[in-house]
VEXZABA-785439 format. One record per residue (C-alpha): residue number from 1; residue in three letters; x, y, z. Coordinates in steps of 0.1 Angstrom, whole numbers. Example, Ala and Ser with C-alpha at 12.3 -4.5 7.8 and 13.67 -1.06 7.14 Angstrom:
2
num	residuo	X	Y	Z
1	Ala	123	-45	78
2	Ser	137	-11	71
# end
This chain:
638
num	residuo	X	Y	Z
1	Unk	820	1294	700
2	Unk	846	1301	673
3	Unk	852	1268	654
4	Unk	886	1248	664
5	Unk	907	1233	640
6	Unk	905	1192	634
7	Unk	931	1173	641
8	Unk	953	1158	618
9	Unk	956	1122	613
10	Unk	985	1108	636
11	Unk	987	1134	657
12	Unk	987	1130	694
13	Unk	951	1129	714
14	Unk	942	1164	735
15	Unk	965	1183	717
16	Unk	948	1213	693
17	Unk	955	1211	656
18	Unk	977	1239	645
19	Unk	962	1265	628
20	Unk	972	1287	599
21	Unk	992	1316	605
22	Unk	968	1341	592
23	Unk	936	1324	612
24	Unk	929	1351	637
25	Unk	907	1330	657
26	Unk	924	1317	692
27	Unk	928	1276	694
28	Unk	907	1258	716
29	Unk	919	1250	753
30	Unk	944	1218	755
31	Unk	924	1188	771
32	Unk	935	1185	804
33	Unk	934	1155	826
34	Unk	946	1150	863
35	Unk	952	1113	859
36	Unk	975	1115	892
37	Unk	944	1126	917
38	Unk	937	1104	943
39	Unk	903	1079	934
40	Unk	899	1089	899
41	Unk	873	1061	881
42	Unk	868	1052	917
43	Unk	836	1045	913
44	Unk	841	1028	879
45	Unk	865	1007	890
46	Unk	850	994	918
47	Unk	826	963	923
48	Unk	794	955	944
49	Unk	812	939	969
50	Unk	838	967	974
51	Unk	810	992	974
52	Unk	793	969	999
53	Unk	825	967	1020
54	Unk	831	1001	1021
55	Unk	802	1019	1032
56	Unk	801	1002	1069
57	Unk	835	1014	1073
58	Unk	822	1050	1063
59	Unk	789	1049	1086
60	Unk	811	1037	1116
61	Unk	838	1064	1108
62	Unk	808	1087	1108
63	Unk	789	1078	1138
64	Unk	825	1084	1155
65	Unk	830	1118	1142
66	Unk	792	1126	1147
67	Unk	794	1114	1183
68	Unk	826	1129	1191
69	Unk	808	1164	1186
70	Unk	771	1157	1198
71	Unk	762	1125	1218
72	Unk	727	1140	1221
73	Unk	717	1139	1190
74	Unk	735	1114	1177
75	Unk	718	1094	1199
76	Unk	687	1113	1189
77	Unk	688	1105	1151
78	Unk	695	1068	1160
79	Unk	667	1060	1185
80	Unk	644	1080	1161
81	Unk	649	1059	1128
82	Unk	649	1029	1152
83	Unk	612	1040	1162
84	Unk	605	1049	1129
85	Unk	611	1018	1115
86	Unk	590	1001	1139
87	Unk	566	1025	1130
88	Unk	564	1006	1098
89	Unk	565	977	1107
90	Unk	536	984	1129
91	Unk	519	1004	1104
92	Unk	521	971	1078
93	Unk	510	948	1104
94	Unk	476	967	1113
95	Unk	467	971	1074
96	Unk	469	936	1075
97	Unk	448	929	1099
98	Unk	420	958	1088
99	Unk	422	942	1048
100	Unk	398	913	1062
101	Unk	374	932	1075
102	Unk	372	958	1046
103	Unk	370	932	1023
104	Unk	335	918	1039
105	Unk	304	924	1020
106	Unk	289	944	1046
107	Unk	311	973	1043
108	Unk	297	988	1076
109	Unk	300	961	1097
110	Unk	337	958	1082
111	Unk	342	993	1090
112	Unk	335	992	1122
113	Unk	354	961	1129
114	Unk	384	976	1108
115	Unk	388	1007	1126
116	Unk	407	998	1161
117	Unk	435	986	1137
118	Unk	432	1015	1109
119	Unk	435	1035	1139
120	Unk	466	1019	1150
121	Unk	481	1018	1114
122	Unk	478	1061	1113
123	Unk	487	1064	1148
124	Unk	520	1043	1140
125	Unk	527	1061	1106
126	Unk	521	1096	1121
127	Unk	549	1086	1150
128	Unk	571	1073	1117
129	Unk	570	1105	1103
130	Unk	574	1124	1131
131	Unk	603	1103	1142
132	Unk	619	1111	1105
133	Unk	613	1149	1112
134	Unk	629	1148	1148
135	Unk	657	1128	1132
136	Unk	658	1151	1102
137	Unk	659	1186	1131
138	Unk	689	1167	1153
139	Unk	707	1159	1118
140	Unk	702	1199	1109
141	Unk	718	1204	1144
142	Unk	744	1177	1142
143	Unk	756	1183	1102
144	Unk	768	1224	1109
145	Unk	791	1206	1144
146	Unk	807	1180	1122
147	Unk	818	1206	1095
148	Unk	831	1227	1122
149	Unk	854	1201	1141
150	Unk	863	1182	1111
151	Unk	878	1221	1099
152	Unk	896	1229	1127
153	Unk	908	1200	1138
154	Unk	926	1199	1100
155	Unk	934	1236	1101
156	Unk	950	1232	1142
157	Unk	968	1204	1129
158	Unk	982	1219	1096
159	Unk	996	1250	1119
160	Unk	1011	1223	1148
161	Unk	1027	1202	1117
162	Unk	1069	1205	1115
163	Unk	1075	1224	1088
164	Unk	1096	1197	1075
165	Unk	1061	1178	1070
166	Unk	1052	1199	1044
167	Unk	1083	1192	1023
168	Unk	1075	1152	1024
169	Unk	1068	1138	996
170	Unk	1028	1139	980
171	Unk	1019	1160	1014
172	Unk	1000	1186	995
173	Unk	980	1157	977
174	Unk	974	1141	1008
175	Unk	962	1175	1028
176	Unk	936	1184	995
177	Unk	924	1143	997
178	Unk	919	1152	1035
179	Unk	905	1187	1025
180	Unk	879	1169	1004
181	Unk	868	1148	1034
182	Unk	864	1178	1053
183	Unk	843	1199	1033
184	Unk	819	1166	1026
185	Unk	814	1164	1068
186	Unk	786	1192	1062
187	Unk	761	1168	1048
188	Unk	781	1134	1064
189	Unk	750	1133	1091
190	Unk	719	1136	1066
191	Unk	741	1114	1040
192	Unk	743	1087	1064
193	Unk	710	1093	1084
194	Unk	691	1086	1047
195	Unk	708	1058	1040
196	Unk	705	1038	1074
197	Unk	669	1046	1073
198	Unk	665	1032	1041
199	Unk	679	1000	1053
200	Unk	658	1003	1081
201	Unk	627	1005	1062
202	Unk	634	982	1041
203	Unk	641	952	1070
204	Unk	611	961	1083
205	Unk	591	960	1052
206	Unk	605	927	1046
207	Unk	600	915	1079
208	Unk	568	918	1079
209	Unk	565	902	1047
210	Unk	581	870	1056
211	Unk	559	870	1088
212	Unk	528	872	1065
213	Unk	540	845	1039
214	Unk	577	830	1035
215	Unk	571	834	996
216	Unk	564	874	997
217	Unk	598	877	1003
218	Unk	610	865	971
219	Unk	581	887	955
220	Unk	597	915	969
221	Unk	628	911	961
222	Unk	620	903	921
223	Unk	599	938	920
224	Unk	632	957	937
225	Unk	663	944	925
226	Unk	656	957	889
227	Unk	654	994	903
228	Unk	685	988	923
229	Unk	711	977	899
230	Unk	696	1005	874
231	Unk	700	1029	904
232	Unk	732	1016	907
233	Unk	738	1018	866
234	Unk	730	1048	869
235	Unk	749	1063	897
236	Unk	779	1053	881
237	Unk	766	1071	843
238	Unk	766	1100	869
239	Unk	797	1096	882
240	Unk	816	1091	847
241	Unk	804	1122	834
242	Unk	814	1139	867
243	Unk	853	1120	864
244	Unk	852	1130	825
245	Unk	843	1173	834
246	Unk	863	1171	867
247	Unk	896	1186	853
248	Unk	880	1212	830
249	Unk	858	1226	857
250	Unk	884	1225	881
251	Unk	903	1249	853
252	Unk	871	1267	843
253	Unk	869	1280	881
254	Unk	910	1288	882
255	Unk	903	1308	855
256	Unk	870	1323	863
257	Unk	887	1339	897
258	Unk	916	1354	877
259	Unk	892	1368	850
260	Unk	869	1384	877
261	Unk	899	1396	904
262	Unk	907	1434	905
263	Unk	943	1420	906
264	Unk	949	1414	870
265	Unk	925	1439	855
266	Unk	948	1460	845
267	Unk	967	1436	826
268	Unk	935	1423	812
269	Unk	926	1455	796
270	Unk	956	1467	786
271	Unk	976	1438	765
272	Unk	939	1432	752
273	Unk	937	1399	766
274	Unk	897	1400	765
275	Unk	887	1387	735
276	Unk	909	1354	737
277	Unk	901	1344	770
278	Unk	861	1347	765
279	Unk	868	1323	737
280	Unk	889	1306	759
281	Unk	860	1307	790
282	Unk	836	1297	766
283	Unk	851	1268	750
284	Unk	857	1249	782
285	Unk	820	1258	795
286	Unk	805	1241	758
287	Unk	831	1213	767
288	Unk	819	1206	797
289	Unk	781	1215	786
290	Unk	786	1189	760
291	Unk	801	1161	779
292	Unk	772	1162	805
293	Unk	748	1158	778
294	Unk	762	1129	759
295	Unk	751	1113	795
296	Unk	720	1120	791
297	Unk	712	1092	766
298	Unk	728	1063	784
299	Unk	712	1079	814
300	Unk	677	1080	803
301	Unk	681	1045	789
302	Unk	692	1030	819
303	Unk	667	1045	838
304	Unk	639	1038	814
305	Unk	653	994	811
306	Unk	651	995	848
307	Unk	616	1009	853
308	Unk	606	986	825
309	Unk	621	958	844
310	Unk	604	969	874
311	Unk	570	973	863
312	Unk	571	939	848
313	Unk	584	925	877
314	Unk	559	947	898
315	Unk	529	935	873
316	Unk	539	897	878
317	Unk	540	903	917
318	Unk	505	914	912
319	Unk	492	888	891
320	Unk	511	862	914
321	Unk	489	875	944
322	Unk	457	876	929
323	Unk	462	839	913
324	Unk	476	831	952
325	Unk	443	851	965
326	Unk	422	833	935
327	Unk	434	799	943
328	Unk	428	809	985
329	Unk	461	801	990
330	Unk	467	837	1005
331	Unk	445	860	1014
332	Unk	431	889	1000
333	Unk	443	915	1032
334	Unk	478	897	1031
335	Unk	478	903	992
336	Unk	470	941	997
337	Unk	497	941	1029
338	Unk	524	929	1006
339	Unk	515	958	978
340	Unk	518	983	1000
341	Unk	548	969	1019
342	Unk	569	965	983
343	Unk	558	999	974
344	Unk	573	1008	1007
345	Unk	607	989	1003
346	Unk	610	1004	965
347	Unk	608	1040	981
348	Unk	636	1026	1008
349	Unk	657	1006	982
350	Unk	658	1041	958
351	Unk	676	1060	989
352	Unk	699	1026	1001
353	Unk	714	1028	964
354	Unk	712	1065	955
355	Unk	728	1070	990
356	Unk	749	1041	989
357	Unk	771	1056	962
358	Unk	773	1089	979
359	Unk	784	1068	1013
360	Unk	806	1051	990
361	Unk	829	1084	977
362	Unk	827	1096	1015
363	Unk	841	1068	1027
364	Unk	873	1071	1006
365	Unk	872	1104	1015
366	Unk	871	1100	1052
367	Unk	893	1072	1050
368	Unk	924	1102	1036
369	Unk	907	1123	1059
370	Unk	917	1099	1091
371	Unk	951	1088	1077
372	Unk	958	1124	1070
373	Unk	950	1136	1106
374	Unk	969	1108	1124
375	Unk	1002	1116	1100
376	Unk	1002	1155	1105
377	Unk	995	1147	1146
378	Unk	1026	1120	1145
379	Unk	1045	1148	1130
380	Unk	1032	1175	1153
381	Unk	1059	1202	1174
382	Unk	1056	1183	1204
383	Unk	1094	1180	1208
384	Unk	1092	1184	1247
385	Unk	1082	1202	1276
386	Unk	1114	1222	1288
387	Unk	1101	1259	1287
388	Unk	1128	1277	1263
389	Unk	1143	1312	1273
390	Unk	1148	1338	1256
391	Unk	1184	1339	1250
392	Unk	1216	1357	1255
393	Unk	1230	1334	1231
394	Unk	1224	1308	1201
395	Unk	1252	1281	1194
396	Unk	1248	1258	1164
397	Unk	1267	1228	1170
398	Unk	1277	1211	1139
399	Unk	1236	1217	1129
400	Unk	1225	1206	1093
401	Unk	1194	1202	1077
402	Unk	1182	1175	1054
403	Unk	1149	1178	1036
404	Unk	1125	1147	1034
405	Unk	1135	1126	1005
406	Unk	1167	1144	998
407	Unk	1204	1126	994
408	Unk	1221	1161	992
409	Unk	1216	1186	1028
410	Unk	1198	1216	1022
411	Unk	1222	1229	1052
412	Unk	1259	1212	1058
413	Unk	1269	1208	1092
414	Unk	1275	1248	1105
415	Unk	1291	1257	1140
416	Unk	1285	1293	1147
417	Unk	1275	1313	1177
418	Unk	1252	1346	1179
419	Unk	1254	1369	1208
420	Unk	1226	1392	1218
421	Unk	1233	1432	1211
422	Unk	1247	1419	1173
423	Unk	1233	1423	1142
424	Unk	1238	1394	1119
425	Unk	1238	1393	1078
426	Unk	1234	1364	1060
427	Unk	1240	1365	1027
428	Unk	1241	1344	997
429	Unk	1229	1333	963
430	Unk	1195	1314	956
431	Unk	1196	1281	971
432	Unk	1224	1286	996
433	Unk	1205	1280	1028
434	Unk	1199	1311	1043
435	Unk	1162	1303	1047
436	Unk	1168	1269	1063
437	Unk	1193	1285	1088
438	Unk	1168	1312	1097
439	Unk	1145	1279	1108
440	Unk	1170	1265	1129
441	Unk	1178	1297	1144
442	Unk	1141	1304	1151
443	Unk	1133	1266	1162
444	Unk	1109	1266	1132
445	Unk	1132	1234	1122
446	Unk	1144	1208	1146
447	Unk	1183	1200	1126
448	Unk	1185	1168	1114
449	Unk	1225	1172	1125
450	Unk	1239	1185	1157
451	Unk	1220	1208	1180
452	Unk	1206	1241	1181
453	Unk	1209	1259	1218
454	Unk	1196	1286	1235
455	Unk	1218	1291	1262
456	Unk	1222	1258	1276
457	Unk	1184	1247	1261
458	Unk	1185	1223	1233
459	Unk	1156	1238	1209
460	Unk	1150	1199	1201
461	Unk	1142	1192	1232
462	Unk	1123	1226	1239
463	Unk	1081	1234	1241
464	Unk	1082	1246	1204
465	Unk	1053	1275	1216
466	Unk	1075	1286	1243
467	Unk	1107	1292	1221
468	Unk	1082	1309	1193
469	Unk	1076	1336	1221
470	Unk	1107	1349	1218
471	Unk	1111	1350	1180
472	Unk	1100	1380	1159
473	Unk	1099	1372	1119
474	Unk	1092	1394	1089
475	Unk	1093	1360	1062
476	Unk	1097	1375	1022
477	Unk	1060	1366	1018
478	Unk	1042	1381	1049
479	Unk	1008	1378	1055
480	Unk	983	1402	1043
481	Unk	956	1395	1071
482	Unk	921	1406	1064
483	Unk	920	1423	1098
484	Unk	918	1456	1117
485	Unk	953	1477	1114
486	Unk	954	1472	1150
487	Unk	951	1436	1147
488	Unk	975	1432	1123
489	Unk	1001	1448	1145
490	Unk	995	1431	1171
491	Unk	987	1397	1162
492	Unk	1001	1366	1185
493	Unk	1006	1392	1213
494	Unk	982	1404	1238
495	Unk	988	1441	1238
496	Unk	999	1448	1269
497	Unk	1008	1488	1262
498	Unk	972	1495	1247
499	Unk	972	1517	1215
500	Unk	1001	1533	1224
501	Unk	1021	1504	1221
502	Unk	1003	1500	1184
503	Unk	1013	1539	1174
504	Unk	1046	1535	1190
505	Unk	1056	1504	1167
506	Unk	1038	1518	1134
507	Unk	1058	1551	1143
508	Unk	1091	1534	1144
509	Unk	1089	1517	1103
510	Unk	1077	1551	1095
511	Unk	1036	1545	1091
512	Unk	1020	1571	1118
513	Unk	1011	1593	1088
514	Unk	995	1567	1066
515	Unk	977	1550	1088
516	Unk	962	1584	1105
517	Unk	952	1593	1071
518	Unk	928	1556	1064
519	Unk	888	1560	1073
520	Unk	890	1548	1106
521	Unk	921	1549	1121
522	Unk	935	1518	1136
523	Unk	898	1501	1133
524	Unk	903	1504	1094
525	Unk	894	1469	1081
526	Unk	924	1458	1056
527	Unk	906	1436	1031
528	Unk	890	1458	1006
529	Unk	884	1434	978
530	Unk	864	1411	1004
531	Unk	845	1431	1028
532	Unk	850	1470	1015
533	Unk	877	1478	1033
534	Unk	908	1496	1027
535	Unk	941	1481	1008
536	Unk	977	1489	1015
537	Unk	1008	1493	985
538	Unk	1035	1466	988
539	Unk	1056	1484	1007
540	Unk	1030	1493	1033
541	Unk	1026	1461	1036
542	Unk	1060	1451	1046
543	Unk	1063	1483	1066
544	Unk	1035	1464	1087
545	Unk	1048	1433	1086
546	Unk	1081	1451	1103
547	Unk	1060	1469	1131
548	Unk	1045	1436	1143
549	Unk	1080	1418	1147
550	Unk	1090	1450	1167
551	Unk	1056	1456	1187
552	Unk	1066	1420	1201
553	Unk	1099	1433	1213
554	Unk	1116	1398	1205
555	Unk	1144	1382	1218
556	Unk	1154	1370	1190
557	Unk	1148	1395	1157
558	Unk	1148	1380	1120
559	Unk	1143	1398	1086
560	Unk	1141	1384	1054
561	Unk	1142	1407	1025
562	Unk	1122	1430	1049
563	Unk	1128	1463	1024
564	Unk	1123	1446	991
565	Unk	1092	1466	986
566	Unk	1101	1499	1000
567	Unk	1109	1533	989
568	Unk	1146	1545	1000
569	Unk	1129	1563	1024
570	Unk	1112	1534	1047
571	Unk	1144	1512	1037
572	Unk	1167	1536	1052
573	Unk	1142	1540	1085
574	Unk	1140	1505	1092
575	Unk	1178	1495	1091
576	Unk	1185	1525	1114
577	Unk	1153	1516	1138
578	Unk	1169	1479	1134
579	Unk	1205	1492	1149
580	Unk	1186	1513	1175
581	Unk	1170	1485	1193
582	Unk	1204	1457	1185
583	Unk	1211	1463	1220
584	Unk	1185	1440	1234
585	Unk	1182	1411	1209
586	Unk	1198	1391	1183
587	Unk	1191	1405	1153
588	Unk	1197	1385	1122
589	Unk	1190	1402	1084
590	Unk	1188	1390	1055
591	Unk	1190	1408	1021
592	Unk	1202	1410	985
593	Unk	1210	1448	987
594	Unk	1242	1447	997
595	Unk	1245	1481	1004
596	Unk	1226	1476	1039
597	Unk	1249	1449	1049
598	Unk	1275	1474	1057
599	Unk	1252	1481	1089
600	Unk	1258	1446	1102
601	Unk	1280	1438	1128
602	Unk	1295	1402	1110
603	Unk	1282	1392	1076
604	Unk	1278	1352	1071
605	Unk	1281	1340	1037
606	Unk	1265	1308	1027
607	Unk	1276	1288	995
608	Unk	1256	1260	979
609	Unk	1245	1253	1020
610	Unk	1277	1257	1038
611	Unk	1295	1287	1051
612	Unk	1320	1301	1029
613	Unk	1331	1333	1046
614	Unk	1323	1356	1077
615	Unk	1335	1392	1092
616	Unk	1331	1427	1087
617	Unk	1317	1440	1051
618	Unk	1346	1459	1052
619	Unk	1367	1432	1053
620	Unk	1351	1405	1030
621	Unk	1347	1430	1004
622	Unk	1388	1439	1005
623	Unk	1393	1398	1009
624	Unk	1409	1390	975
625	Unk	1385	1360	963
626	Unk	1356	1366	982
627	Unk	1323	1357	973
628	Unk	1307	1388	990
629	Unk	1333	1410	969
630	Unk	1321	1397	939
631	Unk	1284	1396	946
632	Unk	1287	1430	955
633	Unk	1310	1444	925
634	Unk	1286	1427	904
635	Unk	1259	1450	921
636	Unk	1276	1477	917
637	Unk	1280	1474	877
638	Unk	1238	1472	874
# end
C-alpha cells in the first residue's frame, strides 16, 4: 500500500496530512466514524447487570416471535432441552452411584454391581443428545419462519406507512435499527436455543452437586467463574474491534459495489479512475486488517489469564477432593461425580457467556425492531372504511400540507376544483409544491388543512386501497422492476384483457416495435445485471412506466416529468395519446418543458407552495408579470 503522509503536529485527528504538490501518490482515505448510529460501544458501555437485565427481555421477545410462527416446534425445542437437561442430571446421578462399586478391589464383582447404573447413565446421555439433535432439527425448521415473518411483516408495514411517516424525523435510522433486528431473526432460534440450554445444563450440573455435598457447589463455582468473566473480557475485546472497523467496512462494501457495477464502468475506465481507487480499496482493507490484529494481543492474553485462572482453580478443586476423599469426609464416587459434573457446567458456562453477549446485541436489536413495527402500524393508511369512487370530480377545500417537524407548509391552504375530461398542468419552480399536491390529489397524503374530496368522499375519511384503484402514476423516479415485460405492464392490476390488453398499452407510448424485437417477447426478463436478462435505455423505461398508468385505464391520470427521458418522438406520442384518452379521466401533468403545456386545458402555477396564477397557456404567457411568461421566455433564450 503506497505510504500516507504523517500528520503534522496540531493538526486535527482523522484528517490526512497534506501532501506535496508534486507527490503523485493518492492520500489515504479520511477516518470515518458514524458516532450517531444507534448502540455504538453498546457493549462497552454496558455493565453485568445490564447485560443480565437484558437478555430475559430478549429470550421472551423471542419465544413470542418464534411462537407466533411455529407453536410446534417451539414447543418442540423447549420440551427437548427440558428433557435434555434431566438427561444430565440423570446421567450425573447414576455415575455417582456406579463410582462405589468401580472403586472396590474386586473389579469384577464391582463391574457387575456397577452396570444397572452405568447402563442408566448412557441410556440418559444418549436421550440428552438426541434431545439436543431434535431440538437442534426443530430450530433448523423454526430459524428460516422467523426470518421470513420478521421481513414481511417490516416490508407490509413500510408499504402501509403514510407517506408523511417517512418525512419524520430519524425515521430512516429507526427503519435500518429495525432492519438490523430483522436480518438477525435468521439465527434468533439457535442463538437463544444455545443459550437456554446452557443454563439448563448448568442448573442441572449444579443441582446435582449440591445434592451430593452442599460444599461442591462452591467448588464449582471457584473452577467456572474465571472462564466466565474472561469469556465475558473477551467478548467485549471482540466487540471493540468490531465497533472500531464498523464504519470502514460499512464504506469498504459502498465502495466495493460501485467499483464492481457495470453502471459506472465506463466512467471508471475512461477519466482513469483505476489506479486511485485500488489504492483507495486497499488502504481501507490494511486499515481494517490492522485494527483486527492489534486485538489479537489483548485477546490472546485474556484468554490465556483466564485459562490460567481456571486451571488453578480447577487443580485446587482437585486437590480439595482428594484431601476431602483422603480425610473420608467425601467419597471417592462423589469426588469423581463432581469432576465430571464441573467439566460439564464449564462446557455449559462457555455457551451461557459466549451466547450471552450475542443475546445481549439481539435484544437491543429486537427491542428497535418492536418499537419500530408498533410506530409504522400506528401510522398505517387506515383512515376509514368508506369505499372511495372514482370521481367525476376532485375539490380541495382550503387543503395544505405540513411536513413533520416543519414551522413553514410545504403546501398553503389551495381551493381548486378538477373536472374529469380536463387535462391539468401544474407548473412551477423547485420546491413549489407540485409534488405534494399531486399526493393530495392522489390520496397518497391525507392534508393536514381542509379536505380533499372525491365527489362528495372525503379522501381522509376514505379506505386508502380503494381510492389507489383509481389512481394511475408515472412518479419522476419510476421503478425499474426486475420482472417479465408483461409484468411490468401490468403490475397492481389483474389483466383482465389478456395480452392484448399488454400490446394495446405498450402500442399506445410507442413500444410495440422494441419490445417485439427483445429475446422473448413479453416473457423477456428485465434485470440483466441480476439474472441475465435484458435491459431497457431511460427512455424505454419511462415509456413503460407510461403504458402501465394507461393499461390501468385510471380514473384519475397523473404524470410527473413523464418525457424527461424521451426522444421527441415518444414525447410528442405520449402528450397526443394523453389528449386522446382526457375524455374519461382527470388528467393532471406535470413538466418543466413548457412547450407541452400548451396541450393542457388550464395551467396551475405554484409559487414557493401557494398558487400564483391559473388559465390557458395562451393567456398566462400574454399576462404582463406572469410567472409562466417568464419561466417560459427564459426557456426560450437556452
Amino acid at each position: 500500500m503506497p505510504e500516507t503522509g504523517r500528520r503534522e503536529p496540531g493538526a486535527p485527528a482523522n484528517v490526512p496530512a497534506a501532501r506535496p504538490a508534486d507527490d503523485p501518490r493518492p492520500s489515504a482515505p479520511p477516518e470515518l466514524d458514524y458516532n450517531g448510529r444507534r448502540h455504538r460501544r453498546a457493549m462497552d458501555d454496558a455493565t453485568l447487570w445490564d447485560m443480565a437485565r437484558r437478555i430475559p427481555t430478549a429470550l421472551a421477545q423471542t419465544a413470542r416471535l418464534a411462537w407466533s410462527v411455529d407453536r410446534r416446534m417451539t414447543a418442540t425445542i423447549l420440551v427437548c432441552q427440558v428433557l435434555s437437561g434431566l438427561g444430565t442430571a440423570v446421567m450425573l446421578t447414576a455415575v455417582s452411584r456406579a463410582l462405589p462399586h468401580l472403586t472396590a478391589s474386586d473389579a469384577r464383582t464391582g463391574l457387575t454391581q456397577a452396570w444397572p447404573a452405568l447402563t442408566v447413565a448412557v441410556a440418559a446421555m444418549a436421550t440428552g443428545s438426541g434431545m439436543w439433535i431434535l431440538a437442534d432439527w426443530a430450530t433448523r425448521r423454526l430459524n428460516p419462519k422467523i426470518a421470513s415473518a420478521a421481513d414481511l411483516t417490516l416490508v407490509d408495514l413500510h408499504m402501509k406507512a403514510e407517506l408523511s411517516a417517512y418525512d419524520t424525523e430519524g425515521f430512516t435510522d429507526r427503519s435500518q435499527a429495525a432492519e438490523i433486528g430483522a436480518m438477525r431473526a435468521v439465527d434468533l432460534a439457535d442463538d437463544a436455543k444455545t443459550l437456554t440450554g446452557g443454563f439448563v445444563q448448568l442448573v442441572s450440573a449444579a443441582t446435582v452437586l449440591t445434592s451430593l455435598h452442599p460444599l461442591l457447589l462452591g467448588v464449582l463455582v471457584l473452577s467456572v467463574l474465571p472462564r466466565g468473566l474472561g469469556g465475558v473480557i473477551a467478548a467485549r475485546i471482540d466487540y471493540r474491534v468490531h465497533d472500531r472497523t464498523i464504519s470502514a467496512r460499512n464504506v469498504r462494501g459502498m465502495m466495493r459495489w460501485w467499483l464492481t457495477t457495470s453502471e459506472l464502468a465506463d466512467e471508471l475506465r475512461a477519466n482513469t479512475m483505476r489506479p486511485y481507487l485500488q489504492s483507495w480499496y486497499r488502504a481501507m482493507c490494511d486499515r481494517v486488517e490492522g485494527r483486527e490484529l492489534e486485538g489479537a494481543r489483548p485477546y490472546l492474553l485474556v484468554t490465556l489469564l483466564a485459562a490460567s485462572l481456571s486451571g488453578l482453580f480447577t487443580l485446587g478443586m482437585w486437590v480439595s477432593l482428594a484431601a476431602l476423599a483422603v480425610s473420608g469426609a467425601m467419597s471417592t464416587a462423589i469426588a469423581g461425580t463432581a469432576i465430571v459434573a464441573s467439566q460439564t457446567a464449564g462446557r455449559a458456562l462457555n455457551s451461557i457467556v459466549r451466547y450471552g453477549a450475542v443475546m445481549f446485541h439481539h435484544g437491543l436489536y429486537l427491542s428497535d425492531y418492536h418499537t419500530f413495527i408498533g410506530e409504522v402500524r400506528s401510522s398505517a393508511t387506515a383512515r376509514g372504511t368508506t369505499r372511495a369512487p372514482a370521481p367525476r370530480r376532485i375539490r380541495l377545500c382550503g387543503a395544505g400540507f405540513t411536513y413533520p417537524g416543519r414551522d413553514e407548509p410545504a403546501l398553503h391552504p389551495v381551493t381548486l376544483t378538477l373536472e374529469r375530461g380536463e387535462i391539468v398542468a401544474l407548473v412551477g419552480e423547485n420546491g413549489a409544491g407540485k409534488s405534494t399536491l399531486i399526493r393530495m390529489i392522489t390520496g397518497l397524503t391525507v392534508p393536514t388543512a381542509g379536505s380533499v374530496r372525491w365527489d362528495d368522499t372525503d379522501l381522509a375519511t376514505a379506505d386508502a386501497e380503494s381510492a389507489w384503484r383509481h389512481v394511475g402514476l408515472v412518479p419522476q423516479k419510476n421503478g425499474h422492476w426486475p420482472l417479465r415485460v408483461r409484468e411490468n405492464i401490468t403490475l397492481g392490476q389483474p389483466r383482465e384483457h389478456g395480452d392484448e390488453g399488454v400490446w394495446d398499452a405498450a402500442g399506445r407510448v410507442g413500444m410495440t416495435e422494441a419490445l417485439e424485437r427483445l429475446p422473448d417477447g413479453l416473457d423477456t426478463l428485465l434485470a440483466r445485471s441480476v439474472w441475465g436478462g435484458h435491459e431497457l435505455s431511460g427512455g424505454q423505461w419511462q415509456r413503460l412506466a407510461c403504458a402501465r398508468a394507461m393499461y390501468r385505464e385510471p380514473a384519475v391520470l397523473v404524470l410527473d416529468e413523464p418525457t424527461s427521458e424521451m426522444d421527441a418522438r415518444g414525447e410528442h406520442l405520449i402528450f397526443r395519446e394523453l389528449r386522446a384518452m382526457a375524455r374519461d379521466r382527470i388528467t393532471v401533468v406535470v413538466t418543466h418543458r413548457l412547450d407541452n403545456v400548451r396541450m393542457a386545458d388550464r395551467v396551475i402555477v405554484l409559487d414557493q407552495g401557494r398558487v400564483r396564477e391559473q388559465g390557458t397557456f395562451d393567456d398566462l404567457v400574454a399576462t404582463e408579470g406572469s410567472l409562466l411568461g417568464e419561466l417560459y421566455a427564459l426557456a426560450q433564450d437556452r
